[in-house]
LUMMI-682942 format. One record per atom (N, C-alpha, C): residue in one letter; atom name; x, y, z. Coordinates in nm, 3 decimals, always signed. Layout:
r res=A, atom=CA, c1=X, c2=Y, c3=Z $
...
//
This chain:
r res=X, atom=N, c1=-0.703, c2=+2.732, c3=+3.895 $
r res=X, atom=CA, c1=-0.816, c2=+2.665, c3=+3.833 $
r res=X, atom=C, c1=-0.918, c2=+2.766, c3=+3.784 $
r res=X, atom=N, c1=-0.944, c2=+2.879, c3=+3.862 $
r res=X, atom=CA, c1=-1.068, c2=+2.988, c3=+3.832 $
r res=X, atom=C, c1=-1.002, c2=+3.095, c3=+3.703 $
r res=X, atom=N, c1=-0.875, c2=+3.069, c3=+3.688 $
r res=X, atom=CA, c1=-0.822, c2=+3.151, c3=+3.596 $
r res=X, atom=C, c1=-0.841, c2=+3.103, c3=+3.430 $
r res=X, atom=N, c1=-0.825, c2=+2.910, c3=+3.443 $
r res=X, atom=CA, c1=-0.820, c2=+2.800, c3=+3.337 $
r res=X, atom=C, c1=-1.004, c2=+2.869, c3=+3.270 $
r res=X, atom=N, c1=-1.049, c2=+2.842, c3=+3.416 $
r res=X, atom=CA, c1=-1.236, c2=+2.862, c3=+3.361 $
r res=X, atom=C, c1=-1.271, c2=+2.972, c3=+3.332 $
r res=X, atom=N, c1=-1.207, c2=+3.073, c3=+3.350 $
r res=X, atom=CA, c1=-1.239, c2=+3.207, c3=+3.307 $
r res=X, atom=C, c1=-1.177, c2=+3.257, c3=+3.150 $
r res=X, atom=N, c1=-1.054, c2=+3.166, c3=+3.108 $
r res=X, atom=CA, c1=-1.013, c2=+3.162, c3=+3.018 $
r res=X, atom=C, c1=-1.089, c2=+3.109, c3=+2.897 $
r res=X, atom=N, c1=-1.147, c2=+2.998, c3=+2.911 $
r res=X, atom=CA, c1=-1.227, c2=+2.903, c3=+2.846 $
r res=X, atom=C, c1=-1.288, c2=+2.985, c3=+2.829 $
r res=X, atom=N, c1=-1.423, c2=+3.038, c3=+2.926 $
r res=X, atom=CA, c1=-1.524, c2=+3.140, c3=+2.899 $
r res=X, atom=C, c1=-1.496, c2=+3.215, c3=+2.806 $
r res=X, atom=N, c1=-1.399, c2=+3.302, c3=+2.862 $
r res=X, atom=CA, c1=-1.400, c2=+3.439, c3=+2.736 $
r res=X, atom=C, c1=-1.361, c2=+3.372, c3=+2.617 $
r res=X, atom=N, c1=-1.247, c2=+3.261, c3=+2.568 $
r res=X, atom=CA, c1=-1.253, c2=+3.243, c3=+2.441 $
r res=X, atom=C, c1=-1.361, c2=+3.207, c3=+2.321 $
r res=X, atom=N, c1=-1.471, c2=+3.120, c3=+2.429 $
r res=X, atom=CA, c1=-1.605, c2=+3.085, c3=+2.389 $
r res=X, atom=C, c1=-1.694, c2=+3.227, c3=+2.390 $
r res=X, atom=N, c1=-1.648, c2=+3.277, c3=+2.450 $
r res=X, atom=CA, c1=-1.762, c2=+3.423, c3=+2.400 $
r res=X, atom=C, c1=-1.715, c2=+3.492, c3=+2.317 $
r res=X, atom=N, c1=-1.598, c2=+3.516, c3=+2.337 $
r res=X, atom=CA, c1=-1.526, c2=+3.562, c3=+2.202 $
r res=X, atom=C, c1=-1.567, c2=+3.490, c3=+2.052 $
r res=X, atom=N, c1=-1.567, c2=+3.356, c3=+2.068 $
r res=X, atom=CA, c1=-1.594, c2=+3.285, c3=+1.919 $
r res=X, atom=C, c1=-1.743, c2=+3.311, c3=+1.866 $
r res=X, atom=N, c1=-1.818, c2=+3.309, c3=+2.011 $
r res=X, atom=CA, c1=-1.938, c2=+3.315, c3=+1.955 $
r res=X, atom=C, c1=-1.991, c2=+3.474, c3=+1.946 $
r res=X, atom=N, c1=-1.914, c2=+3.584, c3=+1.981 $
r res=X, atom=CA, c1=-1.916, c2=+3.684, c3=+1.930 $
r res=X, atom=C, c1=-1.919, c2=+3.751, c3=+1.771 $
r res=X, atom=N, c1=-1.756, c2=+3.652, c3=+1.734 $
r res=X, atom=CA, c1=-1.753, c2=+3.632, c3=+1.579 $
r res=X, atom=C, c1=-1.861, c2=+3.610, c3=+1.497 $
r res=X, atom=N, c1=-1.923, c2=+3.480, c3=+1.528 $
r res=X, atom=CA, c1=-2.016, c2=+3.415, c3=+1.483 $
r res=X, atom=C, c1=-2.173, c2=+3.473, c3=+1.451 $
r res=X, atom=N, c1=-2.194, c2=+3.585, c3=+1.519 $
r res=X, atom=CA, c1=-2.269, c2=+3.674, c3=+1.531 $
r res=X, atom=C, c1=-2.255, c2=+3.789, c3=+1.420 $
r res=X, atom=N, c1=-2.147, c2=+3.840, c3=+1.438 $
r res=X, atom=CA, c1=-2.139, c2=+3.949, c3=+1.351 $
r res=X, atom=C, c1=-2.075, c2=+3.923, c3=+1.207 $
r res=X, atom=N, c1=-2.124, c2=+3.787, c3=+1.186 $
r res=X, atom=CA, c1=-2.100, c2=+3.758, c3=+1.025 $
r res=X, atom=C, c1=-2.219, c2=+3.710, c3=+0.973 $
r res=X, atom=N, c1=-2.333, c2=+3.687, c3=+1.090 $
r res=X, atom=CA, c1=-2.485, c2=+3.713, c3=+1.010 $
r res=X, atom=C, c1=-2.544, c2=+3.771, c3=+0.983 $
r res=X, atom=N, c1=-2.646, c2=+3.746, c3=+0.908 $
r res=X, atom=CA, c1=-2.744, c2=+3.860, c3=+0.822 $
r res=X, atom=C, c1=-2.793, c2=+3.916, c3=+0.957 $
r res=X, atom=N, c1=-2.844, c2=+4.026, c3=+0.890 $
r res=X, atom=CA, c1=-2.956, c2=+4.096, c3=+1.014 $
r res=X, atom=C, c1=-3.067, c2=+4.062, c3=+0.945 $
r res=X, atom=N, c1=-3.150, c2=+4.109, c3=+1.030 $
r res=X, atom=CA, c1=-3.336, c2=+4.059, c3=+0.969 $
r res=X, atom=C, c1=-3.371, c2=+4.211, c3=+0.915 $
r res=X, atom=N, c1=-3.276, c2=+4.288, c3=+0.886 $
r res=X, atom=CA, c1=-3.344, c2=+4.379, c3=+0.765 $
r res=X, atom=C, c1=-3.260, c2=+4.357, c3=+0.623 $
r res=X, atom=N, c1=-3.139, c2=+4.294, c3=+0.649 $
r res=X, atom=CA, c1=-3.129, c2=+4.269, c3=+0.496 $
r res=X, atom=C, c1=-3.175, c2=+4.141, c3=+0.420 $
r res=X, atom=N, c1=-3.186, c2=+4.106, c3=+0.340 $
r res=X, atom=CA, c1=-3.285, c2=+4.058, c3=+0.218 $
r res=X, atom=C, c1=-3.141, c2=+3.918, c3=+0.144 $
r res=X, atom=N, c1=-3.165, c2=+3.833, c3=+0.179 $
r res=X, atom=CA, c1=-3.101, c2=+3.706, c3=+0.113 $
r res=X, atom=C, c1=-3.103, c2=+3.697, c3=-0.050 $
r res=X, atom=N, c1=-3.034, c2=+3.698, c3=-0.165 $
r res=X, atom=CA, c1=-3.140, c2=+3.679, c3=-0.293 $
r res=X, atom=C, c1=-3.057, c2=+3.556, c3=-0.358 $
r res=X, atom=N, c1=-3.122, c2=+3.485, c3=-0.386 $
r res=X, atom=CA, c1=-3.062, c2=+3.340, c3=-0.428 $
r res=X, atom=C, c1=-3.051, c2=+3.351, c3=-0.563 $
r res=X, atom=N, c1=-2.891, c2=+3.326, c3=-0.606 $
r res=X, atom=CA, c1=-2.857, c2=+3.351, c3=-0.734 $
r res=X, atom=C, c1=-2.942, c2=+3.251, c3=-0.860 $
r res=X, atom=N, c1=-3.045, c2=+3.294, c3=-0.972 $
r res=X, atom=CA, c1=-3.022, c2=+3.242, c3=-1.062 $
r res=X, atom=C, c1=-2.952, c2=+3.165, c3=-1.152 $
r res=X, atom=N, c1=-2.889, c2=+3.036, c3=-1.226 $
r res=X, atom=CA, c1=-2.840, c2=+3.014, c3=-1.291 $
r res=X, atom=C, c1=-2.885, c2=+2.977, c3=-1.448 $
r res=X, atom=N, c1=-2.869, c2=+3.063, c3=-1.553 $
r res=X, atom=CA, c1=-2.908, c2=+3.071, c3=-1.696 $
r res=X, atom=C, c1=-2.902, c2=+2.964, c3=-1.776 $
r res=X, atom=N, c1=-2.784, c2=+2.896, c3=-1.726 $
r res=X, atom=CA, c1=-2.678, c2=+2.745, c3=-1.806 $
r res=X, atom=C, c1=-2.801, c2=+2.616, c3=-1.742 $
r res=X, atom=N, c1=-2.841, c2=+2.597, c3=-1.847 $
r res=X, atom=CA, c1=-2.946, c2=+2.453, c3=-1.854 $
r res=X, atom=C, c1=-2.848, c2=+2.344, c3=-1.906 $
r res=X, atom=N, c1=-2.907, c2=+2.224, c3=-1.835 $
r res=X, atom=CA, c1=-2.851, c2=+2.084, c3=-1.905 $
r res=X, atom=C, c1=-2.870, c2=+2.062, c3=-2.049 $
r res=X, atom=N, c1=-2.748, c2=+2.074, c3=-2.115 $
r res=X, atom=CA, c1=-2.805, c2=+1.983, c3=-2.247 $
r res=X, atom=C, c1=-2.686, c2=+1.902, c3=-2.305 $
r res=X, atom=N, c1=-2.720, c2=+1.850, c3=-2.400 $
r res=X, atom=CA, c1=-2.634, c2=+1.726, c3=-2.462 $
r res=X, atom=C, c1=-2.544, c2=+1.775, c3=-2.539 $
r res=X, atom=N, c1=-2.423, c2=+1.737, c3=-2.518 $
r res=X, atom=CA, c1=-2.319, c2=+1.746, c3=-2.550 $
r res=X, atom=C, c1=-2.204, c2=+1.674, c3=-2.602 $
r res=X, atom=N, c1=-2.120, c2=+1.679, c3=-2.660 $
r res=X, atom=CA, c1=-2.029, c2=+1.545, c3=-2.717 $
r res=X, atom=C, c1=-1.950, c2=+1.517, c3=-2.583 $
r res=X, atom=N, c1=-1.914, c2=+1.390, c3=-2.584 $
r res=X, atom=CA, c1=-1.774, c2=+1.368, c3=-2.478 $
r res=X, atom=C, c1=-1.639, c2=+1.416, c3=-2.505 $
r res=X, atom=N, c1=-1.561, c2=+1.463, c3=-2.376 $
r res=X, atom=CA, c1=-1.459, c2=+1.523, c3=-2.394 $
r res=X, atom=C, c1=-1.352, c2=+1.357, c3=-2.450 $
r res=X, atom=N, c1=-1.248, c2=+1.384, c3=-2.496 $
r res=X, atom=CA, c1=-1.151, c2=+1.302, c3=-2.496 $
r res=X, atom=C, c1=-1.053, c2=+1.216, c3=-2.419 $
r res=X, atom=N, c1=-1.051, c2=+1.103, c3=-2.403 $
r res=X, atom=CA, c1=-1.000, c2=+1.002, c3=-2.298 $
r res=X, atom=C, c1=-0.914, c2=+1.090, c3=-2.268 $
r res=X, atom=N, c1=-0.839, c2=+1.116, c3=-2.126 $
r res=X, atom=CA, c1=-0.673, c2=+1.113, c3=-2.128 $
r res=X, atom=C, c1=-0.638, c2=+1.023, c3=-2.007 $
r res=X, atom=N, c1=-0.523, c2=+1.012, c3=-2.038 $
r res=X, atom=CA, c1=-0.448, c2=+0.856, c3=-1.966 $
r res=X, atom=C, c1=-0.436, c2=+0.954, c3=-1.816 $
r res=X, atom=N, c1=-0.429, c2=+0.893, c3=-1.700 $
r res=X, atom=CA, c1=-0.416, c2=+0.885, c3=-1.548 $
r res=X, atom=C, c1=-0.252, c2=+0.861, c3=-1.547 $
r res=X, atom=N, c1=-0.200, c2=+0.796, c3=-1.611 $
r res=X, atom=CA, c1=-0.032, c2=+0.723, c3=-1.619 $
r res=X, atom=C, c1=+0.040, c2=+0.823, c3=-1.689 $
r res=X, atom=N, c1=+0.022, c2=+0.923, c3=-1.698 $
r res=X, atom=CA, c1=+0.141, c2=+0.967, c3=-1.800 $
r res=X, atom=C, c1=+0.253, c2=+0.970, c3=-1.680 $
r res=X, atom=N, c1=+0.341, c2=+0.956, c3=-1.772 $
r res=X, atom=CA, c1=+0.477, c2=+0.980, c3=-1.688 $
r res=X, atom=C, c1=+0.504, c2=+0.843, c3=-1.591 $
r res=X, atom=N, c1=+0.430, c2=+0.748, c3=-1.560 $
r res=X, atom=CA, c1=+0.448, c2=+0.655, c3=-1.469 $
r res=X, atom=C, c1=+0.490, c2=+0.541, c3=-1.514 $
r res=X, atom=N, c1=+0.611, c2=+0.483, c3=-1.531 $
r res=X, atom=CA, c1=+0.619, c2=+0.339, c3=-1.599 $
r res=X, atom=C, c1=+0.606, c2=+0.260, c3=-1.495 $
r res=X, atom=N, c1=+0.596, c2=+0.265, c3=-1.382 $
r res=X, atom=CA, c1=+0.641, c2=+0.145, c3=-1.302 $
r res=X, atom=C, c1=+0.477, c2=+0.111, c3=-1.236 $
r res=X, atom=N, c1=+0.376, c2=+0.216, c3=-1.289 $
r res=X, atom=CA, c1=+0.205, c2=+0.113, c3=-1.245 $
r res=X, atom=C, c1=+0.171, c2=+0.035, c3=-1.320 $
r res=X, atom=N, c1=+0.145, c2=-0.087, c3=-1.214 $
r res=X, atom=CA, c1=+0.061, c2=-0.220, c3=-1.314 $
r res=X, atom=C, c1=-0.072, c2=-0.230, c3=-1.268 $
r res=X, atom=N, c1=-0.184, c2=-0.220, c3=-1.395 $
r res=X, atom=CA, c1=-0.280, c2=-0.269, c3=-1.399 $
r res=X, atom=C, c1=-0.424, c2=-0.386, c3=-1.306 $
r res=X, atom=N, c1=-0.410, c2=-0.403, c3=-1.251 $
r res=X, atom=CA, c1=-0.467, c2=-0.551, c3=-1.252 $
r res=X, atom=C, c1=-0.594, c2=-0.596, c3=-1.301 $
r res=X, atom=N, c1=-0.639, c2=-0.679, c3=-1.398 $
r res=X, atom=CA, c1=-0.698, c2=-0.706, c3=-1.468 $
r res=X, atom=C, c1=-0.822, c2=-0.804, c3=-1.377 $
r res=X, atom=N, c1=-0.959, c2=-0.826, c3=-1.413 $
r res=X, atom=CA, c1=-1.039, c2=-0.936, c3=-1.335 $
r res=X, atom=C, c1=-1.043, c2=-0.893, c3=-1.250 $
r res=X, atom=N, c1=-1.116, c2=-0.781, c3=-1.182 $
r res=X, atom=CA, c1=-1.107, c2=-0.771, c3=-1.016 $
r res=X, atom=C, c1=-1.242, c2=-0.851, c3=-0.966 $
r res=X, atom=N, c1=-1.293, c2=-0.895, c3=-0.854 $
r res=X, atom=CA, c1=-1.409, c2=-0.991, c3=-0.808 $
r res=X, atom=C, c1=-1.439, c2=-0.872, c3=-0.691 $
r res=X, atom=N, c1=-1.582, c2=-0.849, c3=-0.728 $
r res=X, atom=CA, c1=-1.611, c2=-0.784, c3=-0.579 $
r res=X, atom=C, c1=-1.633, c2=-0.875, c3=-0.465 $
r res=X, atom=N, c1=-1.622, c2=-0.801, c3=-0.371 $
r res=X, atom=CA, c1=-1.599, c2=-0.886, c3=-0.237 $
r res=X, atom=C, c1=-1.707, c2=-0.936, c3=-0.226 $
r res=X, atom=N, c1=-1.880, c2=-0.924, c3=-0.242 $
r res=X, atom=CA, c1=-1.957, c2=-0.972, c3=-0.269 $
r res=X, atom=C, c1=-1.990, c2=-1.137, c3=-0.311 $
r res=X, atom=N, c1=-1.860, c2=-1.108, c3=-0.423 $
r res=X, atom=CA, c1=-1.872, c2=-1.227, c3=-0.499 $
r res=X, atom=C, c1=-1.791, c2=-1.339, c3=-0.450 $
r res=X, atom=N, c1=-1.699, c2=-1.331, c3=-0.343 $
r res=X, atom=CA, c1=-1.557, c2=-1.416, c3=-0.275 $
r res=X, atom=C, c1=-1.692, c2=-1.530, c3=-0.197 $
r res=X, atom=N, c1=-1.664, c2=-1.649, c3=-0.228 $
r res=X, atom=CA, c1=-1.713, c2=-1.736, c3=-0.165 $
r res=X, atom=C, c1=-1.661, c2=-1.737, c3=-0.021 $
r res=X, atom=N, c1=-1.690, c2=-1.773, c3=+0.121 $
r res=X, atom=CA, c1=-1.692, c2=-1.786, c3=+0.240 $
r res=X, atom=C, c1=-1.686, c2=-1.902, c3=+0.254 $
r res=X, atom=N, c1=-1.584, c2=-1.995, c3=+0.386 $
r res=X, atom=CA, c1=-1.601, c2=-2.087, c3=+0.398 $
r res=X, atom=C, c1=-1.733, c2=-2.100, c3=+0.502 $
r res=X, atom=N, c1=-1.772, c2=-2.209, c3=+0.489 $
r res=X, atom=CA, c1=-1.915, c2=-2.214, c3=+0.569 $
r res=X, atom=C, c1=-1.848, c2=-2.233, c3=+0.704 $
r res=X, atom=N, c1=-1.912, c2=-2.212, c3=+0.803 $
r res=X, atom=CA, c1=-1.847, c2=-2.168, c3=+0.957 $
r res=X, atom=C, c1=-1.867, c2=-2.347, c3=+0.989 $
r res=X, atom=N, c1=-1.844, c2=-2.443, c3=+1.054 $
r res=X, atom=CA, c1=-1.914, c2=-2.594, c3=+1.127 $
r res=X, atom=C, c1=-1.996, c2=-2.526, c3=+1.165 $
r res=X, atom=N, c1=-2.098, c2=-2.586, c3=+1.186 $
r res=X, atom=CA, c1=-2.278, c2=-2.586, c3=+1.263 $
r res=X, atom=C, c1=-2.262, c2=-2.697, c3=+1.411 $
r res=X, atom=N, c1=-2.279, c2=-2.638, c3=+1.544 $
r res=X, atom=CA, c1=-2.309, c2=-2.712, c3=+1.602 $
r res=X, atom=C, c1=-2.428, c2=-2.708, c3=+1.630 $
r res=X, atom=N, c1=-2.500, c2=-2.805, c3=+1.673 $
r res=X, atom=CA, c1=-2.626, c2=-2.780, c3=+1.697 $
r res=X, atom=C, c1=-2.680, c2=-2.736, c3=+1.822 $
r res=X, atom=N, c1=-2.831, c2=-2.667, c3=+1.864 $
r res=X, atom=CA, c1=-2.814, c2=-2.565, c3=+1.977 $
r res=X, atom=C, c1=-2.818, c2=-2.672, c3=+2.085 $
r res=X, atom=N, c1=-2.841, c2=-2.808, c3=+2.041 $
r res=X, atom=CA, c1=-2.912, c2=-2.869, c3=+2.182 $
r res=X, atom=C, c1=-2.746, c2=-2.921, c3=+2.265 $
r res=X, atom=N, c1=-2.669, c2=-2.934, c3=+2.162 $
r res=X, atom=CA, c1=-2.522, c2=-2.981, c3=+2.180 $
r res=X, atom=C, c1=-2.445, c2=-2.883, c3=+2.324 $
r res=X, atom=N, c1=-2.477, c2=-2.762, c3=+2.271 $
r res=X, atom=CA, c1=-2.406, c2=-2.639, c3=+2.329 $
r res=X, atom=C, c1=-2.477, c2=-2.643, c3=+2.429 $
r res=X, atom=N, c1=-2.567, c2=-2.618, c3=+2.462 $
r res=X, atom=CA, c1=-2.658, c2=-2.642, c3=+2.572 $
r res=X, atom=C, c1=-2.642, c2=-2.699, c3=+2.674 $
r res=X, atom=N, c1=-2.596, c2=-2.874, c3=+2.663 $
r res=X, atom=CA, c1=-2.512, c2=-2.951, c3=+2.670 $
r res=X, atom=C, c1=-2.445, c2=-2.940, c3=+2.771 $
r res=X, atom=N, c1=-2.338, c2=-2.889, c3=+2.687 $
r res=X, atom=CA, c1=-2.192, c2=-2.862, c3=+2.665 $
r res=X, atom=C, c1=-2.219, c2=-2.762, c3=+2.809 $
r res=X, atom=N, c1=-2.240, c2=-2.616, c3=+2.772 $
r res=X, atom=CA, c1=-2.287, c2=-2.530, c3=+2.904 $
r res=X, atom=C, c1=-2.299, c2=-2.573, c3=+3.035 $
r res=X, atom=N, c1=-2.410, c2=-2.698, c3=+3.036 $
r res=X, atom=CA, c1=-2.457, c2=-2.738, c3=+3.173 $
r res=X, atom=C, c1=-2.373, c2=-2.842, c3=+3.230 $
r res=X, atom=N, c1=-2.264, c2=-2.914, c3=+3.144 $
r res=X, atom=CA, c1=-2.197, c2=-2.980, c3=+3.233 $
r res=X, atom=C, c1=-2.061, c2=-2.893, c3=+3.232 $
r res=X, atom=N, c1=-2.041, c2=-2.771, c3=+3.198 $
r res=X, atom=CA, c1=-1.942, c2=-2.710, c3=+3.262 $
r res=X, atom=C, c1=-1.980, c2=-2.613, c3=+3.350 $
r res=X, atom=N, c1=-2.118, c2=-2.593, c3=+3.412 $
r res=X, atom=CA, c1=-2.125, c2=-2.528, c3=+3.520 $
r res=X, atom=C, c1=-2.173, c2=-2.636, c3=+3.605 $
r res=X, atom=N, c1=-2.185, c2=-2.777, c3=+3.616 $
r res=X, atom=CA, c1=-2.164, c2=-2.832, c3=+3.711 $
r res=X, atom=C, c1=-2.045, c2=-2.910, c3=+3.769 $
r res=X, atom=N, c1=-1.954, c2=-2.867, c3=+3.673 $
r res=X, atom=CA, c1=-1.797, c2=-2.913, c3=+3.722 $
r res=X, atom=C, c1=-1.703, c2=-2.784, c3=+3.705 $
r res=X, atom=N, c1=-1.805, c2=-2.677, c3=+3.720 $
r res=X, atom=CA, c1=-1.728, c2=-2.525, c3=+3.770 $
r res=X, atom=C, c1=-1.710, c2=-2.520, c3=+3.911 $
r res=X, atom=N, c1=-1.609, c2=-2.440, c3=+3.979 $
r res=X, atom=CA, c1=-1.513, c2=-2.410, c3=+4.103 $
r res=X, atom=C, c1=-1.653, c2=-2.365, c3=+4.168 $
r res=X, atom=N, c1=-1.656, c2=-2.406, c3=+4.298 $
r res=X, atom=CA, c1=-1.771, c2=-2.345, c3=+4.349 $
r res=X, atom=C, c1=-1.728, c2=-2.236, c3=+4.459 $
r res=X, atom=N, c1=-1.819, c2=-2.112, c3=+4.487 $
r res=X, atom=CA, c1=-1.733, c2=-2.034, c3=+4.605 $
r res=X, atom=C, c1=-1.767, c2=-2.084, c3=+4.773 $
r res=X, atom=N, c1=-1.597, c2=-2.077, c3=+4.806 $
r res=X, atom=CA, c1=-1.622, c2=-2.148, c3=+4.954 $
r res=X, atom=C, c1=-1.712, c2=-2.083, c3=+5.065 $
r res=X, atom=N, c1=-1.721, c2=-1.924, c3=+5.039 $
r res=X, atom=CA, c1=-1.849, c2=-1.875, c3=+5.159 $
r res=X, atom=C, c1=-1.930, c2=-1.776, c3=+5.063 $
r res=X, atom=N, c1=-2.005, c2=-1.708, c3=+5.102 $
r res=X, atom=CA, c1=-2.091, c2=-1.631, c3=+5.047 $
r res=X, atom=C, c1=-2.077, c2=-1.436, c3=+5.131 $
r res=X, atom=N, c1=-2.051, c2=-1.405, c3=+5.100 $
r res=X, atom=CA, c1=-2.034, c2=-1.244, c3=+5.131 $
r res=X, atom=C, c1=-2.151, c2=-1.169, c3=+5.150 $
r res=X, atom=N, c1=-2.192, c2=-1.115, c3=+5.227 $
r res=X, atom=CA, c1=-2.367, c2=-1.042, c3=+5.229 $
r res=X, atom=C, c1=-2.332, c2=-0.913, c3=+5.319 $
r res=X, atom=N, c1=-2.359, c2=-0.807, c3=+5.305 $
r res=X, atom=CA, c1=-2.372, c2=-0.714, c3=+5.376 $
r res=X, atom=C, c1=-2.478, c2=-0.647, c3=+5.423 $
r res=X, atom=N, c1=-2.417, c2=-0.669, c3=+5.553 $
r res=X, atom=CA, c1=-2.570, c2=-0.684, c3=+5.649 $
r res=X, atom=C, c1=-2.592, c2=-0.538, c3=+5.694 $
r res=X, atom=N, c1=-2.690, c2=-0.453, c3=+5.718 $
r res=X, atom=CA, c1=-2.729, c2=-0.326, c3=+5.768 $
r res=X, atom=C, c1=-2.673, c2=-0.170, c3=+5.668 $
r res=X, atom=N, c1=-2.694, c2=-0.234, c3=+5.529 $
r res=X, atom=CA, c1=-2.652, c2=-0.124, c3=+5.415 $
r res=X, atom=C, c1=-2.742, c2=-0.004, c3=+5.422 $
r res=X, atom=N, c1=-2.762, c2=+0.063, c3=+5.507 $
r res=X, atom=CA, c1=-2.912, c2=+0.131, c3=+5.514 $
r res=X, atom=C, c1=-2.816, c2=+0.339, c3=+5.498 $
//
């Protein structure tokens, strides 16, 4: 077991050894590259097809976002129903025949 944890260790110091000596030091100087190429307007390149070569993909036309799929409405019961419903099945629930207490848990 002391061999498993000693293993672990050194590989983790080892990694974070790496990790070290691929950062800057605090005397060299970061310089964030310039880029010259500004946005401007341009023509569009030319369609090209996704299918070449594929005869056997079909299309499907009309797609509906899921958004748009009507839901059936869920039945509504009402809360006072359930309520109800609840209290006469915990008074014709199994009742327990003794009660368990443990006495002197100290």
């Amino acid at each position: 077991m002391k061999a498993i944890v000693f293993a672990i260790c050194f590989l983790c110091a080892t990694a974070a050894l790496g990790q070290s000596i691929g950062t800057p030091t605090m005397n060299s100087t970061y310089q964030i590259t310039t880029h010259q190429q500004q946005a401007s307007a341009r023509p569009m390149a030319q369609e090209q097809s996704l299918l070449q070569g594929s005869g056997s993909v079909y299309i499907a036309q009309g797609e509906v976002p899921l958004w748009e799929v009507p839901l059936p409405e869920p039945p509504t019961v009402p809360l006072g129903d359930v309520a109800r419903a609840y209290r006469k099945q915990h008074e014709t629930a199994k009742k327990a025949q003794f009660v368990y207490s443990q006495v002197g848990s100290d």
